[in-house]
C-alpha positions in Angstrom: 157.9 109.8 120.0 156.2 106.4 119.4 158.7 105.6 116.2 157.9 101.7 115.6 155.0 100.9 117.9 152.6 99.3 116.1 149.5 98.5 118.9 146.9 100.8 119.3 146.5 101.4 123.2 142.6 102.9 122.5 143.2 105.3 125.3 143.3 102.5 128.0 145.7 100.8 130.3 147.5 97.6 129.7 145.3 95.6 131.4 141.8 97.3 131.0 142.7 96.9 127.1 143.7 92.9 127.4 140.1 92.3 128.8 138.2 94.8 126.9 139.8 92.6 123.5 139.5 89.0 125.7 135.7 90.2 126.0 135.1 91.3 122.5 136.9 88.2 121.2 134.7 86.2 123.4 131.4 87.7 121.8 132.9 87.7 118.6 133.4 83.6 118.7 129.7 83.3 120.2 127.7 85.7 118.2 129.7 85.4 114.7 130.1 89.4 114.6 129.2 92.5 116.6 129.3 96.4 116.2 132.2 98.3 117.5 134.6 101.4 116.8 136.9 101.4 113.8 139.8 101.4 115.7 138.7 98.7 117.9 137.5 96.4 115.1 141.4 96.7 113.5 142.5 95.8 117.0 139.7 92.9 117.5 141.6 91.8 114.1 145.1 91.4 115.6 143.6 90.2 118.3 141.4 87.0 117.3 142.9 85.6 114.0 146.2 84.0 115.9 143.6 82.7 118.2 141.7 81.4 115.5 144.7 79.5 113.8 145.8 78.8 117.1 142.1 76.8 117.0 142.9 74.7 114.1 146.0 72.3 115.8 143.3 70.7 118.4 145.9 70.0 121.3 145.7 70.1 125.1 148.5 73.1 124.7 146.7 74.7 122.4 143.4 75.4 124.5 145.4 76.1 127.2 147.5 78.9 125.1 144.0 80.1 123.7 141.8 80.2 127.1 144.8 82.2 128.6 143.7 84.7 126.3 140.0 84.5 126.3 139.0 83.5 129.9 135.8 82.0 128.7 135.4 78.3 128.8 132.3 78.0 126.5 134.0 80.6 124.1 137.1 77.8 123.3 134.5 75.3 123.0 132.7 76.9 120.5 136.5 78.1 119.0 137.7 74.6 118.7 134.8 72.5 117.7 132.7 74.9 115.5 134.8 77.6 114.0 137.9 75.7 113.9 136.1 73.4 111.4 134.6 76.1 108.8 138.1 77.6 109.0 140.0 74.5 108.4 140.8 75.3 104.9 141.2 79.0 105.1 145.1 80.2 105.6 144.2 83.2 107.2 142.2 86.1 107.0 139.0 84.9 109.1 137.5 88.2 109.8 136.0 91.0 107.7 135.1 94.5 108.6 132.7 96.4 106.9 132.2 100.8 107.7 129.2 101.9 108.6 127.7 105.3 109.5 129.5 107.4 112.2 127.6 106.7 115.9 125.5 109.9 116.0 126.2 110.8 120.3 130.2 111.5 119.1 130.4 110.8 115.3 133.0 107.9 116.0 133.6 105.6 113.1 131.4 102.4 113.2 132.7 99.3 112.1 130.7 95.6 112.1 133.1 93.1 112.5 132.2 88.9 111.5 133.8 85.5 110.8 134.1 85.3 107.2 132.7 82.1 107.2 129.5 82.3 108.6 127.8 85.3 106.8 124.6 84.3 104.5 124.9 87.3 102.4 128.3 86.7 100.7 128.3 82.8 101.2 129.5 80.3 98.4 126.2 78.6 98.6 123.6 81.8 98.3 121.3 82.1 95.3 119.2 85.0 94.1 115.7 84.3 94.5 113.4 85.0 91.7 111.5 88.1 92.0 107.9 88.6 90.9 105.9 91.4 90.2 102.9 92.1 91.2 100.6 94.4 88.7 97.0 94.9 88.6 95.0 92.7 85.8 97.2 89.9 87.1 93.7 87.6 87.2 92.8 88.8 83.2 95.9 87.7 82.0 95.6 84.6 83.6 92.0 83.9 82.6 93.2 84.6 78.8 95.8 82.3 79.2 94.0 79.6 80.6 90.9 80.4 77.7 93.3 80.7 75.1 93.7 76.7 74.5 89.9 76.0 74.8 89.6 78.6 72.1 91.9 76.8 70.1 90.3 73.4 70.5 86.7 74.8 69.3 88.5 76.7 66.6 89.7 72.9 65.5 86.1 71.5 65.8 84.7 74.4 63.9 87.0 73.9 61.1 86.1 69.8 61.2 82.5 70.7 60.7 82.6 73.2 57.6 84.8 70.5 56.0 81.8 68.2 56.2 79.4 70.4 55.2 80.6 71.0 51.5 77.4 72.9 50.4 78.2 75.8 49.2 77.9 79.2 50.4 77.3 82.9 49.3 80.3 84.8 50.2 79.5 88.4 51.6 81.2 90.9 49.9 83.7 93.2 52.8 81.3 96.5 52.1 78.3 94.2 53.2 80.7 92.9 56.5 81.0 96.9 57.1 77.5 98.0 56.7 76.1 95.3 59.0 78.8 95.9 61.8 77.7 100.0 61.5 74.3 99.0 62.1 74.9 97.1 65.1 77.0 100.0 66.5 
């Protein structure tokens, strides 16, 4: 019976596991996220965060402690001058993993697994872009608009001039107005 053990062994040995997880940590510090199993994303988790808060006390011990466990000299670099910084504030919880659709060769669960801090989509600082749409007419409208003023204006000077002129004038009556717009149709 496995009654209180808590690590997932993914079906490997002790030591095939520890570098499988020191590899995946390492592309997890250099590429932000990656694509992996369920069950090796949750281990990924366990894995990486102490590392990761480890990262924040920038000492000589510290590295040391943290390239024991990743083996990658660029990868602790990157740890302690880049993500240590966007992380500075955060007291834990530096990851995130999001499901996907089951891998289709075995139907395993998918997971994609990222540092919090350094996804665009759900970022602090994201804004929605203003979406247009695009309809036919779209060069009518545009003329009206832009002829709508200058029909205005003359409508003003039109006015102006009748003022002057203050001879007066016949008025039509509106069953002459109809009979001379039938006539023209």
């Amino acid at each position: 019976m496995r009654h209180g053990k808590k690590v997932n062994h993914l079906g490997r040995t002790d030591s095939h596991r520890k570098a499988m997880l020191a590899n995946m940590a390492t592309s997890l510090i250099k590429h932000k996220r990656i694509i992996t199993t369920l069950a090796k994303a949750k281990a990924l988790r366990q894995y990486v965060e102490p590392l990761i808060t480890k990262s924040k006390n920038d000492t000589t011990h510290s590295r040391r402690t943290v390239f024991a466990y990743l083996k990658d000299k660029d990868a602790v670099t990157l740890l302690f001058r880049e993500v240590s910084e966007k992380v500075a504030n955060r007291p834990g919880g530096y990851t995130r993993i999001i499901k996907m659709e089951n891998r289709l060769g075995d139907n395993a669960e998918m997971a994609f697994i990222e540092l919090v801090d350094y996804n665009e989509v759900y970022g602090k600082t994201v804004q929605a872009e203003k979406k247009t749409t695009r309809r036919r007419g779209g060069a009518k409208k545009k003329a009206t608009a832009e002829a709508a003023p200058v029909e205005e204006a003359v409508a003003a000077e039109e006015v102006a001039v009748e003022e002057v002129e203050a001879t007066p004038a016949v008025e039509e009556t509106p069953a002459t107005e109809e009979s001379s717009e039938e006539k023209k149709d």
